[in-house]
C-alpha positions in Angstrom: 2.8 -18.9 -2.0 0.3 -17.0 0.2 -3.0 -17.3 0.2 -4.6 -13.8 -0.8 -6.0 -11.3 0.3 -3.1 -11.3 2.9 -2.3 -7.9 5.3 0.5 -6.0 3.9 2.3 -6.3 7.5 3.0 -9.6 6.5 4.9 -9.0 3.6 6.8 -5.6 3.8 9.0 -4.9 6.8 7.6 -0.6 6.9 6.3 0.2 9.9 3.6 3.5 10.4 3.2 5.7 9.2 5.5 4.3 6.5 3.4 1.4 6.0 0.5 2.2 4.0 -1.3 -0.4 2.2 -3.6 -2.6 4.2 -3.7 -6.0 2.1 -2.4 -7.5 -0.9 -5.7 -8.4 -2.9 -4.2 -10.1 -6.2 -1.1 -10.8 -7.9 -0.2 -12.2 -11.3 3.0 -11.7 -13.7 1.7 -8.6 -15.1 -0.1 -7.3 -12.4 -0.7 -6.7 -8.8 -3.4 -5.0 -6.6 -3.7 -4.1 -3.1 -5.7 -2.0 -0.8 -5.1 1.2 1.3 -6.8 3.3 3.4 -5.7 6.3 4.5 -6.4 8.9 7.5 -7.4 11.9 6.7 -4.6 12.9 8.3 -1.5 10.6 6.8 1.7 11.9 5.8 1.2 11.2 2.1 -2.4 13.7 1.9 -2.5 17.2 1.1 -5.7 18.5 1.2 -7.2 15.3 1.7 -5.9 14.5 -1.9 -3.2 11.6 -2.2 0.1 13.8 -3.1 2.4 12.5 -5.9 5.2 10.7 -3.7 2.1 8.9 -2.3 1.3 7.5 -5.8 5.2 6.5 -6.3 5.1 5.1 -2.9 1.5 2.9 -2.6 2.9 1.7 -6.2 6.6 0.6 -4.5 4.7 -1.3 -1.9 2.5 -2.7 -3.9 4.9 -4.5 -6.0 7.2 -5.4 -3.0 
């Protein structure tokens, strides 16, 4: 058990710019959330708009 929030590095083995949430805020059974901030410039943006892979993938990390 890890005490949370805990950096995402911790947990995942992604590297950048693969590697995009930050931290892991909260976790339960049902439900997890986590933070990420993104460059303007990050491979999942287009148009400064978060593309639909980049939903799939924040939600993959997330729950790994």
């Amino acid at each position: 058990m890890h005490d949370l929030p805990i950096p995402a590095c911790e947990l995942l083995p992604h590297a950048a710019p693969m590697l995009c949430i930050d931290r892991l805020l909260r976790t339960s059974e049902t439900e997890a959330r986590a933070e990420a901030i993104l460059s303007p410039d990050h491979i999942l943006l287009h148009n400064g708009r978060l593309t639909e892979a980049g939903f799939v993938e924040l939600a993959a990390q997330t729950a790994g």
